[in-house]
C-alpha positions as CSV (number, residue, x, y, z in Angstrom):
1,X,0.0,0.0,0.0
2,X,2.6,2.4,1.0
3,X,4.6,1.3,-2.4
4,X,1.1,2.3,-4.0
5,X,0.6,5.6,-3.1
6,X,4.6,6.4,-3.1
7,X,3.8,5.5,-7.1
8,X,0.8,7.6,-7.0
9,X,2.6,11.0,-5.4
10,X,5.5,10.3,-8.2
11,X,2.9,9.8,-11.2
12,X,1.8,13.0,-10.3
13,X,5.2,15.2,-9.8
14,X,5.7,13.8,-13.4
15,X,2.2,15.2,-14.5
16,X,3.1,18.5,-12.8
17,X,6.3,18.6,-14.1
18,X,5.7,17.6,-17.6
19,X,2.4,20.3,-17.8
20,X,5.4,23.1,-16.1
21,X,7.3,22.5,-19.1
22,X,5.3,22.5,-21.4
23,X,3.8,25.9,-20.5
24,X,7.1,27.7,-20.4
25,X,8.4,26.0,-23.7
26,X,8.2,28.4,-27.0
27,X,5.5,27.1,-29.7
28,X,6.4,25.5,-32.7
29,X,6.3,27.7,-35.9
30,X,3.3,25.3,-37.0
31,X,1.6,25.7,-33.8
32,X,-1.4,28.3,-33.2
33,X,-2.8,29.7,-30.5
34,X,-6.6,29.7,-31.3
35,X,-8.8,32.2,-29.3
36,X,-12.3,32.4,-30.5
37,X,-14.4,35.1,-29.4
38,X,-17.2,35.5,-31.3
39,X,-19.8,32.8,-32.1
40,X,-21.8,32.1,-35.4
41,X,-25.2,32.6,-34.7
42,X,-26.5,30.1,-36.8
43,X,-29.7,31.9,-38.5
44,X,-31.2,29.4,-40.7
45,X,-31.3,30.4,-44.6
46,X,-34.6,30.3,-44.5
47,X,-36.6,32.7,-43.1
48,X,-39.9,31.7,-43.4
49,X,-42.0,28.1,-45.0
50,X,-45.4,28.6,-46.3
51,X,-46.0,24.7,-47.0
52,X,-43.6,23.6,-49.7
53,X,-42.7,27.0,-50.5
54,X,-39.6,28.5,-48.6
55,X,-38.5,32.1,-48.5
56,X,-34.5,32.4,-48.1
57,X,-32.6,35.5,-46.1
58,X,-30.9,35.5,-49.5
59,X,-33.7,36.6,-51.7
60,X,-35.0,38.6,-49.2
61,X,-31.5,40.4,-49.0
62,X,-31.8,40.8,-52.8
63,X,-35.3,42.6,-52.4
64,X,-33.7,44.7,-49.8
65,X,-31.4,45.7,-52.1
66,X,-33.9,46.5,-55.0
67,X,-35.9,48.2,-53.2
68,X,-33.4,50.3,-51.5
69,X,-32.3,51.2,-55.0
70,X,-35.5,52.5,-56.0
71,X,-36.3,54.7,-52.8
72,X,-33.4,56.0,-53.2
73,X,-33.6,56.7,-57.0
74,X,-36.9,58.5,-56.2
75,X,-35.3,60.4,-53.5
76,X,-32.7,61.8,-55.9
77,X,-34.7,62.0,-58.9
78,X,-37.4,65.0,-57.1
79,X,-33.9,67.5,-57.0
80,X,-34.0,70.0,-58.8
81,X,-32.7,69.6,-62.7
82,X,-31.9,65.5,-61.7
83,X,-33.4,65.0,-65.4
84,X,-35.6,61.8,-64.5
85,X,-38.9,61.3,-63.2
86,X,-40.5,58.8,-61.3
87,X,-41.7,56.4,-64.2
88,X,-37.9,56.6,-65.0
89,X,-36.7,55.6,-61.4
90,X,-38.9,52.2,-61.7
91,X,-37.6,51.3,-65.2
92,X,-33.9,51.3,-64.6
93,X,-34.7,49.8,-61.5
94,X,-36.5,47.1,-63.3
95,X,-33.8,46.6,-65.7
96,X,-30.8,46.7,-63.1
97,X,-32.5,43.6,-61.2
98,X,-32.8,41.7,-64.9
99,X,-29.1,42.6,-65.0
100,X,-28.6,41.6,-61.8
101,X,-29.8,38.3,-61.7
102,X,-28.8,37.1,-65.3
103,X,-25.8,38.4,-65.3
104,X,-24.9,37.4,-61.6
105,X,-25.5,34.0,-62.2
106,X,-24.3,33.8,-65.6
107,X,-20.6,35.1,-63.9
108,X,-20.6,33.1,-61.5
109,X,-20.9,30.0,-63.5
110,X,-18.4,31.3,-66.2
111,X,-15.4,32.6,-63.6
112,X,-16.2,30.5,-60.3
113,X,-18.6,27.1,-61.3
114,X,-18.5,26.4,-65.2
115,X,-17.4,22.5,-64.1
116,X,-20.7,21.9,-61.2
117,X,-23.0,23.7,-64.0
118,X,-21.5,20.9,-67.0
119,X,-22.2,18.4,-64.2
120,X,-25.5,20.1,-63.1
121,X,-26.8,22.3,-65.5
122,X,-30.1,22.9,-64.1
123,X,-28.3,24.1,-60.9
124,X,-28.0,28.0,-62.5
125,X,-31.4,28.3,-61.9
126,X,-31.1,28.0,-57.8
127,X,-30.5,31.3,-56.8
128,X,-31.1,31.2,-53.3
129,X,-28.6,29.0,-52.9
130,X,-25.9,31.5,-53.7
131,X,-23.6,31.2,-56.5
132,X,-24.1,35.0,-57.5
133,X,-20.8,36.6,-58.8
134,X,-20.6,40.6,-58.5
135,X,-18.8,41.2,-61.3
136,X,-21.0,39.3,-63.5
137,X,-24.2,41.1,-62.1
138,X,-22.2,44.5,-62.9
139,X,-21.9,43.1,-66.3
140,X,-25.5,42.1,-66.6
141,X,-26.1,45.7,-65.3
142,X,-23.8,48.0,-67.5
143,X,-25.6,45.5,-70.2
144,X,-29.1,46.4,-69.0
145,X,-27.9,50.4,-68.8
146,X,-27.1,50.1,-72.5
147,X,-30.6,48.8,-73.3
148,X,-32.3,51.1,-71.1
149,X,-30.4,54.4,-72.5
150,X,-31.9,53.3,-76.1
151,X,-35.2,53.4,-75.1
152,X,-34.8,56.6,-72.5
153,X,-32.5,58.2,-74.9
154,X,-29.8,58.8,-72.5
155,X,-26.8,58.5,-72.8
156,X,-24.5,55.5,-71.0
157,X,-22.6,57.5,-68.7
158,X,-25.6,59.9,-67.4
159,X,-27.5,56.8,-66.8
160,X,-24.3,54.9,-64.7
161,X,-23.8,57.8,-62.6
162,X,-27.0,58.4,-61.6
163,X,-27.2,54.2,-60.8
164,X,-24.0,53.9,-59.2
165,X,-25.1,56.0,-55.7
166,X,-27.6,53.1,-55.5
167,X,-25.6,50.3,-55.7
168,X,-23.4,49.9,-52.4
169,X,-26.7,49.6,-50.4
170,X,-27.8,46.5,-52.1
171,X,-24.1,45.3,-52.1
172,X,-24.1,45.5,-48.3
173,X,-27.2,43.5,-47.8
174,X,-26.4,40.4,-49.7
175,X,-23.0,40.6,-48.3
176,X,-25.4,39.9,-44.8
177,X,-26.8,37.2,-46.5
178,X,-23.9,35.7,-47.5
179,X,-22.9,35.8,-43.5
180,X,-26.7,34.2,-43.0
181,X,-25.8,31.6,-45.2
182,X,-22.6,30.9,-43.4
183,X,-20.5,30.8,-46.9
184,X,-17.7,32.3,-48.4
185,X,-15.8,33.0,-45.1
186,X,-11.9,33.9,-44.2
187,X,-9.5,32.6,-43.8
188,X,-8.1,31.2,-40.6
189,X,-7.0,33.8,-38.0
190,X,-6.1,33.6,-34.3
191,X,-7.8,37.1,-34.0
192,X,-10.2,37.5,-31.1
193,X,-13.2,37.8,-33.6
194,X,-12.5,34.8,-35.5
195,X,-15.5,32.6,-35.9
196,X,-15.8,29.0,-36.8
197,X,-18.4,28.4,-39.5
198,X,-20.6,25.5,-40.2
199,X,-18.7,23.8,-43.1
200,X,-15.4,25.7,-42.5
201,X,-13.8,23.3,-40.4
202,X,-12.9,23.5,-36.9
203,X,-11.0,26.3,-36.0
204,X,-11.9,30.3,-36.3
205,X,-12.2,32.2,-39.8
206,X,-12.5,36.1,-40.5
207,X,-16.1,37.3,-40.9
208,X,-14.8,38.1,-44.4
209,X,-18.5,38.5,-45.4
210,X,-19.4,41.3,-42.4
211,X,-15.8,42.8,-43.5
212,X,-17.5,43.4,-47.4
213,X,-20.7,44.1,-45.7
214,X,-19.0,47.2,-43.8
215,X,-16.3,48.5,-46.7
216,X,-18.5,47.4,-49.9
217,X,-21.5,48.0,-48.6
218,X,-21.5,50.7,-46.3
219,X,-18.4,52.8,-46.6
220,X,-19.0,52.9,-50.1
221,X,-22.7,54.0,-50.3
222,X,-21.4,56.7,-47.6
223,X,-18.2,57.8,-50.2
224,X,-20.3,57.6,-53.5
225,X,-23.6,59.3,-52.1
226,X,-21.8,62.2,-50.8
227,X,-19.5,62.7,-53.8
228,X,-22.5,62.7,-56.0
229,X,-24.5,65.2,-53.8
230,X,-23.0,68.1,-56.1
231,X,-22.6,68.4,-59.7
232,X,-19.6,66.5,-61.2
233,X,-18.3,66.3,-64.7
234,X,-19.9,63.3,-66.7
235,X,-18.2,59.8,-65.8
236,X,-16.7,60.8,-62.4
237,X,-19.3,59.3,-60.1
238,X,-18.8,55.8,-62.3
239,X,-15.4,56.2,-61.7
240,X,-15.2,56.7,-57.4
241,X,-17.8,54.1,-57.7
242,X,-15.7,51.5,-60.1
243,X,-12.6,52.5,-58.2
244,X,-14.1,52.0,-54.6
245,X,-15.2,49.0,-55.3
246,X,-12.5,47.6,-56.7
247,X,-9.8,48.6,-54.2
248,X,-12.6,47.7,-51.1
249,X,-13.2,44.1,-52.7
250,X,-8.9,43.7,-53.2
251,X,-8.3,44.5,-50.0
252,X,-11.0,42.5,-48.2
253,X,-9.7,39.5,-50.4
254,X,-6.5,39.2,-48.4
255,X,-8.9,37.5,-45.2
256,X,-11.4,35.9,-47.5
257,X,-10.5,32.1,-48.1
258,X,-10.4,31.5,-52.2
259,X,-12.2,29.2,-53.8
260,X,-11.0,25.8,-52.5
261,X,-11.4,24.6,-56.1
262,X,-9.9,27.2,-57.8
263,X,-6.9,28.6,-55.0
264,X,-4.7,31.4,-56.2
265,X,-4.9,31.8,-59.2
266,X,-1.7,34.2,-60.1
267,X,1.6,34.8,-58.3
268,X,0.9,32.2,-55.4
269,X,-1.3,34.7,-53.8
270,X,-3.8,36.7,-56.0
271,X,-7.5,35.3,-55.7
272,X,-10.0,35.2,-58.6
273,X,-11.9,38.1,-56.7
274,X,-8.7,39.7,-57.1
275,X,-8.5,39.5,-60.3
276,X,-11.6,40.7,-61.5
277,X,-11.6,43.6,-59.4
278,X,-8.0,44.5,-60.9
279,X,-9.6,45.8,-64.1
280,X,-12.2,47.7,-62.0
281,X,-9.6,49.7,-60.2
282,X,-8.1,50.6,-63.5
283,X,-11.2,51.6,-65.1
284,X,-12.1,53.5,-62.3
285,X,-8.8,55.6,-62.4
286,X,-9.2,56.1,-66.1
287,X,-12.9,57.4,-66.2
288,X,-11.4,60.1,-63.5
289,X,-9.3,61.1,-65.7
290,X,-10.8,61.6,-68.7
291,X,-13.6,63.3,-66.6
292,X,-11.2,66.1,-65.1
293,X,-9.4,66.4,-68.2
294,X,-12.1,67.4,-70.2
295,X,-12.5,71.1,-71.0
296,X,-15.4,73.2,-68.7
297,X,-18.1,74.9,-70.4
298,X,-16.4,78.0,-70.1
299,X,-13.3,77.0,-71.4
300,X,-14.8,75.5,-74.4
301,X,-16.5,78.5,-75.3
302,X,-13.4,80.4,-75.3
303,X,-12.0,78.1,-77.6
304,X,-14.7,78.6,-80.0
């Protein structure tokens, strides 16, 4: 007996020893300290089930967005000398959403899911699952513009920066979907708001999608409205727009996880989001341009 607990009190100045150690020890390189501090809430996609119909957070989100647009088109539209009336307001409105949706999921299965839609054709029609690329939705939209300037008789650029004050709203509240949904999350961090999401694997990711939701969505409805408050020459509001968006969604890109079947796909580090948004920021730099450089009214007239 006294051999037995002379083994016990040994066994545990080992335990204590070994646990002292390994305390005080530095990490590994490959070794993380993991600290979550914020939990996924877990709201299920669907909001609401009428029988066999269900209503998704996602195309909720969408009619947010839509909607949004369209108050806010009316709201600028009634200043004075904004050129379009209310009528006008609902028909670009109606052909942005068309642009939207076509050309959201159209992008999406050309740059991100042309292999699931060869396997699963029929799949481009399930929208509220997600699978909606922003890029092909601008597409769609600049698309849908050009359409809607031949039967307004405006011209492209008068019509785009009337739009473009609109957008960022809408952006912001999918973006909330896309955190509802519990997709396209970060990357692994040891921050102290990581989260682990459903499907992401055990340990904590950057709310990527709340990090869009904040710079794509809100700080750049707050940059773009403001900016177009007063008069600016023709193509300058398209260009902060382009250019916001472009630099927000590069940025954010560096916590987002890519596309697990796609990776990086330049230089060992550039996503396919950054990619896309590359030609954005330079389009955005060059319709600045060209809008500053052109001559004022006055100085035309003197040239005459």
């Amino acid at each position: 007996m006294a051999r037995q607990r002379q083994w016990l009190r040994m066994t545990k100045s080992l335990t204590e020893t070994e646990a002292t150690w390994q305390q005080s020890r530095p990490a590994k390189p490959d070794r993380v300290n993991i600290h979550p501090m914020l939990t996924f809430p877990n709201i299920d996609p669907v909001a609401l089930s009428l029988g066999p119909v269900k209503i998704h957070w996602y195309g909720i989100m969408y009619l947010v967005a839509f909607s949004a647009a369209w108050w806010l088109g009316k709201r600028r539209a009634r200043q004075p000398d904004s050129g379009w009336n209310a009528e006008q307001i609902s028909d670009v409105i109606f052909y942005g959403a068309i642009g939207t949706v076509l050309g959201g999921r159209i992008g999406y299965t050309l740059f991100y899911g042309f292999s699931s839609f060869l396997a699963d054709p029929v799949s481009i029609l399930r929208i509220w699952e997600g699978g909606m690329s922003f890029h092909g939705g601008l597409l769609g939209v600049l698309v849908a513009m050009w359409l809607f300037g031949r039967k307004s008789k405006k011209s492209f650029f008068e019509i785009t920066d009337f739009i473009a004050p609109l957008v960022p709203f809408g952006i912001g509240a999918v973006r909330f979907a896309n955190f509802i949904n519990g997709e396209l999350w970060g990357r692994v961090t040891t921050s102290q708001w990581g989260m682990v999401f459903p499907g992401g694997g055990p340990l904590p990711r950057h709310p990527s999608q709340l990090y869009e939701m904040f710079l794509e969505g809100v700080l750049l409805f707050i940059v773009v409205w403001i900016y177009s408050a007063k008069p600016r020459p023709r193509m300058a509001v398209s260009g902060v727009f382009a250019l916001g968006y472009g630099s927000f969604r590069f940025f954010v890109e560096f916590f987002r996880q890519p596309d697990a079947h796609m990776g990086f796909v330049a230089f060992d580090w550039m996503s396919q989001g950054q990619m896309l948004s590359t030609p954005l920021i330079i389009l955005g730099i060059v319709l600045l341009v060209l809008a500053y450089k052109k001559p004022k009214p006055e100085e035309k007239k003197k040239a005459t």
